[in-house]
N, C-alpha and C positions, 0 to 999 in steps of 0.2 A: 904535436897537436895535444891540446887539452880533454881532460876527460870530463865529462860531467852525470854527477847522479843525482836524481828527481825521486822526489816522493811525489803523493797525492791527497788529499782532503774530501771529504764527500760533499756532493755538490746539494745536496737535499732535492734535485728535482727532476723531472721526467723527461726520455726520450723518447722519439715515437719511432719505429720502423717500419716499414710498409715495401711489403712484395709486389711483382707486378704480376707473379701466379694467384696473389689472395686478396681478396677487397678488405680483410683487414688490418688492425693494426695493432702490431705488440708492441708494447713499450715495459719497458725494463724496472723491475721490482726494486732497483737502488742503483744511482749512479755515483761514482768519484769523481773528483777533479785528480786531474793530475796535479799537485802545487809543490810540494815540498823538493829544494833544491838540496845537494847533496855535493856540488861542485866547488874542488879547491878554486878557490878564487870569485865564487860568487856566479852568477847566472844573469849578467847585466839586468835589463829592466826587465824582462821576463818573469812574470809570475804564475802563470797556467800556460799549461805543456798539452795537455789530452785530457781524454776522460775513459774512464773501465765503467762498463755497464753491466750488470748481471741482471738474468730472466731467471727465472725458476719455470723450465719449460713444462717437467712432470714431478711428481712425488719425490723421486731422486737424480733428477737430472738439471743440471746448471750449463745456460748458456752464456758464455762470456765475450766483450766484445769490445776490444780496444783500441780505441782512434787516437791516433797522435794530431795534433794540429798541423795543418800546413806548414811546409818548410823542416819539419821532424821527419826523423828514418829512427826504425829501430837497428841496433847494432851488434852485435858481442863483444864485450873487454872482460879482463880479469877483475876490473872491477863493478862487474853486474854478472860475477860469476860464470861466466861465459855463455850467461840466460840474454834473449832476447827480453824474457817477461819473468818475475818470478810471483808465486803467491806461495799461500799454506795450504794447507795440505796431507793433514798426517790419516786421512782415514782407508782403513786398509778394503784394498779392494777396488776403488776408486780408479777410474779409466779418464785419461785425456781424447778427446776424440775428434773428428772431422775441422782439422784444422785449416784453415783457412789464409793467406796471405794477398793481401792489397795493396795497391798503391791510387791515391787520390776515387776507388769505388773499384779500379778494374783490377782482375784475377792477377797475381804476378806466380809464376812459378819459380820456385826455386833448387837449383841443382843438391839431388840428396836426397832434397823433403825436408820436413819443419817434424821432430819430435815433441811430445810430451810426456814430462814423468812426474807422481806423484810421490807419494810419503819417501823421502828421500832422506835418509834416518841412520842417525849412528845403530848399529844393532846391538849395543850395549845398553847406551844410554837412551835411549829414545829420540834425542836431541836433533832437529833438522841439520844436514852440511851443507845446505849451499849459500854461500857469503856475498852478501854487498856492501861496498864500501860505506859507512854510515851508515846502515838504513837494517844493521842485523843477519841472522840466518833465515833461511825459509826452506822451507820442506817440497816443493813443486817449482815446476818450471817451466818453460816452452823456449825450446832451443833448434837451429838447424841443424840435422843430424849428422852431416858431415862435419869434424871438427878439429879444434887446433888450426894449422894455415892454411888447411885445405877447406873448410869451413866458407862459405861463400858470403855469410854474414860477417867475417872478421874484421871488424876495427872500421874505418869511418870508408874507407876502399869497398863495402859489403852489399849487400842485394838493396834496392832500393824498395822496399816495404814502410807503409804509416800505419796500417791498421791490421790487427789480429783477430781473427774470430775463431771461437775453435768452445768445445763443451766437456765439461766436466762429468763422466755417471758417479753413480753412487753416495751423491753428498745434495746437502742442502745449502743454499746462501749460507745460512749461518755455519756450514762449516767452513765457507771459506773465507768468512770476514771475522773471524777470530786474528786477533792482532798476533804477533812475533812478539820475543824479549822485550826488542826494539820499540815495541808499538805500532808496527808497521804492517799493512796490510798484503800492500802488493808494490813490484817494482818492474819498471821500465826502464832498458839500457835504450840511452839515445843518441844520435846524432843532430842538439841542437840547431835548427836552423831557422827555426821561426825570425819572426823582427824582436829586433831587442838582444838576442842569444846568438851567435855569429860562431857556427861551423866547433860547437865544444860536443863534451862527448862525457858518456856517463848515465849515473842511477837516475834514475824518479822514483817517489815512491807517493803510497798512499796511509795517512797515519790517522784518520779519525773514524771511529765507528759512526755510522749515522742511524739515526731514529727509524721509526715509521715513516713511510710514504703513503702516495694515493696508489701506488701502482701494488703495495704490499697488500691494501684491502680487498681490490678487486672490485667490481660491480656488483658483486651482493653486500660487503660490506659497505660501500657509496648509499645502498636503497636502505639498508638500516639504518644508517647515518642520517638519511633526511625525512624518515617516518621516524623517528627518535625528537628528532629537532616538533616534527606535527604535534605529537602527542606534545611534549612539552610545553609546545605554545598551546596549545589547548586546553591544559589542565590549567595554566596561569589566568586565560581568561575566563574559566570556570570559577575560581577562585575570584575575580573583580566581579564577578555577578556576582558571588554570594554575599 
């Protein structure tokens, strides 16, 4: 069987999320796509795979939240380093927490549990070790904690999981959308099976920093933004009277 490795690109636009304990709704301070292909042989007509959402839930806390598209499973090979997910990561202190595993919305457990590790660091050099094929080193990861063959995630045979949620303490988005060597933000080991991609296996990753959003300003910045726009237009027509 084929392996295949994905990067991602950021999508520049909002999701929503909605509890059914809170009548409100958080939507996520920057999303990626999943898009960049990393697979010998190409990714047939397949060009977005998922998408990684980040929230900035408090001062130093990051929630992360990543959906592969229907017909994808996350997977372990050696070459997505034997990560389910990989991102960056080097700030010390930094806790992977309340991790979560899905399959199409419902709970899936998995024998073991799902760890998370950060700043994952030569202690000489600084330098992250964990490797994906094409796509660089990264310093953090989210992996099942049983491992090697007995790993329940192993190879495309592995736990039937799409989506990850799980939260970073101690850091800000922008600690974790600091690119690799690579350029690369974050990585997804997959089991291809969307339409178009047929049962391959391998990286994704995500390689473009994105801009501002609306979900970055919040609703105080929104109310500056359209009292800024008033006075502006008001002082123009101040000026056509004079």
């Amino acid at each position: 069987m084929k392996k295949i490795l994905l990067t991602t690109t950021m999508l520049g636009a909002l999701a929503g999320f909605t509890t059914a304990a809170q009548a409100t709704t958080i939507e996520p301070d920057v999303v990626f796509d999943l898009t960049s292909c990393h697979l010998e042989g190409g990714c047939g007509t397949a060009t977005q795979f998922g998408t990684v959402a980040l929230t900035q839930t408090t001062a130093t806390t990051v929630k992360i939240d990543v959906v592969l598209n229907d017909g994808n499973l996350f997977i372990e090979t050696g070459a997505g380093a034997q990560q389910l997910f990989l991102f960056n990561d080097t700030i010390s202190g930094s806790l992977v927490t309340g991790i979560t595993t899905t399959l199409a919305g419902n709970l899936v457990s998995i024998p073991g549990g799902v760890t998370g590790v950060t700043n994952v660091v030569d202690p000489q050099t600084g330098d992250p070790t964990l490797h994906a094929d094409g796509t660089g080193f990264f310093s953090a990861g989210i992996h099942c904690t049983l491992t090697g063959n007995l790993s329940p995630c192993n190879g495309a045979s592995g736990a039937n999981i799409d989506d990850l949620h799980f939260t970073v303490t101690g850091v800000t988005i922008a600690d974790l959308t600091t690119a690799n060597l690579a350029g690369n933000l974050f990585v997804a080991d997959i089991l291809c099976g969307q339409p178009g991609c047929t049962n391959l296996t391998g990286p994704i990753d995500v390689s473009q920093v994105p801009g501002p959003v609306v979900g970055a300003l919040g609703l105080p910045g929104l109310i500056s933004a359209c009292f800024g726009m008033f006075g502006l237009n008001y002082w123009r027509r101040r000026r056509q009277v004079a």
